[in-house]
C-alpha positions as CSV (number, residue, x, y, z in Angstrom):
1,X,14.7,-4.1,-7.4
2,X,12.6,-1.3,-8.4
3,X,14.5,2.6,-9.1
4,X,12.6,4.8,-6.7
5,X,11.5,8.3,-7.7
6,X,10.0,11.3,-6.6
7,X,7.1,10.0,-9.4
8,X,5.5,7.0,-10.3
9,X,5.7,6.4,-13.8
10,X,2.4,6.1,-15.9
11,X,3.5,2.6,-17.1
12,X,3.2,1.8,-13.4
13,X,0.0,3.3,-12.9
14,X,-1.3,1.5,-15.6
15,X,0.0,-2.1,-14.6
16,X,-1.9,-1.4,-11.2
17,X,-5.1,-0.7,-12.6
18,X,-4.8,-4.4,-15.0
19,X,-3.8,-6.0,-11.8
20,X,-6.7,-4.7,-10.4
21,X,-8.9,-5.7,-12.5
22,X,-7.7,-9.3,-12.6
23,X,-8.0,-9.5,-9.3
24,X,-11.7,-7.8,-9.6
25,X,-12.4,-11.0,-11.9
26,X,-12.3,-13.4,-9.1
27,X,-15.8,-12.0,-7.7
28,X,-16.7,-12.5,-10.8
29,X,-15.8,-16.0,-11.5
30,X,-17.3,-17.5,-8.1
31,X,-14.2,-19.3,-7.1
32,X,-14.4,-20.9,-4.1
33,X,-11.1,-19.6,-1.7
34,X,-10.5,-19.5,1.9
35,X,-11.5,-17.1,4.7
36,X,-7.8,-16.0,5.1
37,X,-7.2,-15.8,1.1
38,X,-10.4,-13.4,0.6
39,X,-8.9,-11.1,3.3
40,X,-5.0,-11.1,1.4
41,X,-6.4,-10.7,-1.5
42,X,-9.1,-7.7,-0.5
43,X,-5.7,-6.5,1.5
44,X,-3.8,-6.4,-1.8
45,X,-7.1,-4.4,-3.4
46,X,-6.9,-2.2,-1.3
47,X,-3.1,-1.2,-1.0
48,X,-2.8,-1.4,-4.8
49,X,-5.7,1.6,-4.7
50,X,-3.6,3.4,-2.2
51,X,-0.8,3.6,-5.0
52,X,-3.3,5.1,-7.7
53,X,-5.0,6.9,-4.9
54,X,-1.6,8.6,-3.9
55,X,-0.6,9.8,-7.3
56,X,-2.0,13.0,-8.8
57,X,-1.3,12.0,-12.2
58,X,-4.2,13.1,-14.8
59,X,-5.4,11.9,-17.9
60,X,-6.4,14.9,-20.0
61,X,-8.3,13.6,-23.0
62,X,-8.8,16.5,-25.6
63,X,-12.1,15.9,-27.1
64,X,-12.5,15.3,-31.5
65,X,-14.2,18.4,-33.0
């Protein structure tokens, strides 16, 4: 059960984005899978980008001098 919050953690922000990118991988790989997989899986994409999409978290980098 997850602990709900008026903010998403970073360390939740970052799973997303490595699930993403596994997920990204299978276009990659050229793996055959069914009509209805391809649409959970771009349904899945998609909702997981909501969650980074909804959060207003930013990354400030300070740049070496």
């Amino acid at each position: 059960m997850s602990i709900l919050a008026d903010k998403t953690d970073f360390k939740v922000l970052k799973i997303i984005s490595k699930c993403l990118k596994q997920l990204d991988e299978i276009n990659d790989l050229n793996l055959k899978i069914t009509k209805v997989d391809d649409f959970e899986i771009s349904l899945a994409i998609n909702r997981l980008k909501s969650v980074i999409d909804n959060n207003e978290q930013v990354i400030i980098i300070n740049p070496v001098t």
